[in-house]
C-alpha positions in Angstrom: 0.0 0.0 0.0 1.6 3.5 -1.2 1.6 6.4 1.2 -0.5 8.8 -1.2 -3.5 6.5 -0.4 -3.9 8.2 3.0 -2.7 11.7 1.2 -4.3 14.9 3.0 -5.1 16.1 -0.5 -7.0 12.8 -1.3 -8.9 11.7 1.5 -12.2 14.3 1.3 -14.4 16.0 3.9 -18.0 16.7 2.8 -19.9 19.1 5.3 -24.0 19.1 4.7 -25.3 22.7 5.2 -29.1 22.9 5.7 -32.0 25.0 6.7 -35.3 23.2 6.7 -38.9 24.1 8.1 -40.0 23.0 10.9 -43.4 24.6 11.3 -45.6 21.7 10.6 -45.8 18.2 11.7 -45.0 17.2 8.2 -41.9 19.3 7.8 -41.1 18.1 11.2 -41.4 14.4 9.9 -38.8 15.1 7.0 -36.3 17.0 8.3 -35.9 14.5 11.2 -35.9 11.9 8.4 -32.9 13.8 6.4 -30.9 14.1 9.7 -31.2 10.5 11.0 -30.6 9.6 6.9 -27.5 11.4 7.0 -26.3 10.1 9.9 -27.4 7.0 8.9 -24.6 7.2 6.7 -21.9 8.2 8.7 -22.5 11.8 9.0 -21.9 13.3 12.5 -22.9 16.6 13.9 -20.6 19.6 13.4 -22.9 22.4 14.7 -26.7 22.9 14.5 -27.5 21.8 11.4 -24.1 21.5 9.6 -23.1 17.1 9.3 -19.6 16.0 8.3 -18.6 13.2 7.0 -14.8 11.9 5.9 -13.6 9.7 3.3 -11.1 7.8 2.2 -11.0 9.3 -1.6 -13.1 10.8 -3.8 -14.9 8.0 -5.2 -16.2 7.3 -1.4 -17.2 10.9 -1.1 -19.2 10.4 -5.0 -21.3 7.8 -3.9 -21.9 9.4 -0.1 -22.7 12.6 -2.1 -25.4 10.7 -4.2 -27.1 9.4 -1.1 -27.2 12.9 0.3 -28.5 14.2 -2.7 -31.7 10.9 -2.6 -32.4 12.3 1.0 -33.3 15.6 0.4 -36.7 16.7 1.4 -39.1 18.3 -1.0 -39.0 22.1 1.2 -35.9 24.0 2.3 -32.7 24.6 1.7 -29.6 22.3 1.5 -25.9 22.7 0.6 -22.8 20.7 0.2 -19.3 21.7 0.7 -16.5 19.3 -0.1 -12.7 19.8 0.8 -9.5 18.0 1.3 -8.4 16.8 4.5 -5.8 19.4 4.5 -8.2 22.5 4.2 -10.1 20.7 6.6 -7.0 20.7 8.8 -6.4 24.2 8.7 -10.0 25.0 10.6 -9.7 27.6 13.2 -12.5 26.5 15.7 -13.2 29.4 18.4 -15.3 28.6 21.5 -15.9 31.9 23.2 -12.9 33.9 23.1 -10.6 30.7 23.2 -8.7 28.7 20.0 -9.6 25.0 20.2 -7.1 22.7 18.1 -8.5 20.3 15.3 -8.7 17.3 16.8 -6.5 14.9 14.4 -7.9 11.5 13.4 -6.3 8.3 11.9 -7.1 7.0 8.8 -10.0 5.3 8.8 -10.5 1.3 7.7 -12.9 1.2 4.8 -13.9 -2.4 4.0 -16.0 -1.4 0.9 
């Protein structure tokens, strides 16, 4: 196994923006259906309303990115951002006044 499959600049970050109504019971219904789909696939909470998910290379984050795209409900807004792992490392997280490192991960095992 080669050391540019675990490059910063191949393994892929995709963040999942999204705004969705919650005024009804119906719009409720879906936009607790879109979160627990997203995290159904591996997506994990960032802040309110913004899921991340990280993978191995960019065929991973094509077929992730599909499945987002199948679970979008028919009102509001969603967006996608996707960046390498190294613009993902260089995230300056503030909480308060204070600087709180990126926590670094391994690489992950992907069976398929």
């Amino acid at each position: 196994m080669s050391k540019s499959r675990f490059s910063q600049y191949r393994s892929m970050w995709i963040m999942v923006f999204f705004d969705l109504p919650t005024e009804t019971k119906v719009q409720r219904k879906a936009a607790t259906r879109f979160r627990k789909d997203i995290m159904g696939d591996g997506f994990t909470m960032f802040q309110f309303s913004i899921y991340i998910r990280h993978c191995a290379s960019r065929e991973s984050l094509d077929v992730h990115l599909k499945r987002v795209k199948r679970f979008i409900p028919e009102e509001g807004s969603v967006g996608v951002l996707c960046i390498t792992d190294k613009q993902f490392g260089a995230i300056e997280l503030f909480y308060g006044a204070s600087t709180t490192p990126v926590p670094m991960g391994s690489p992950q095992l992907e069976l398929f």
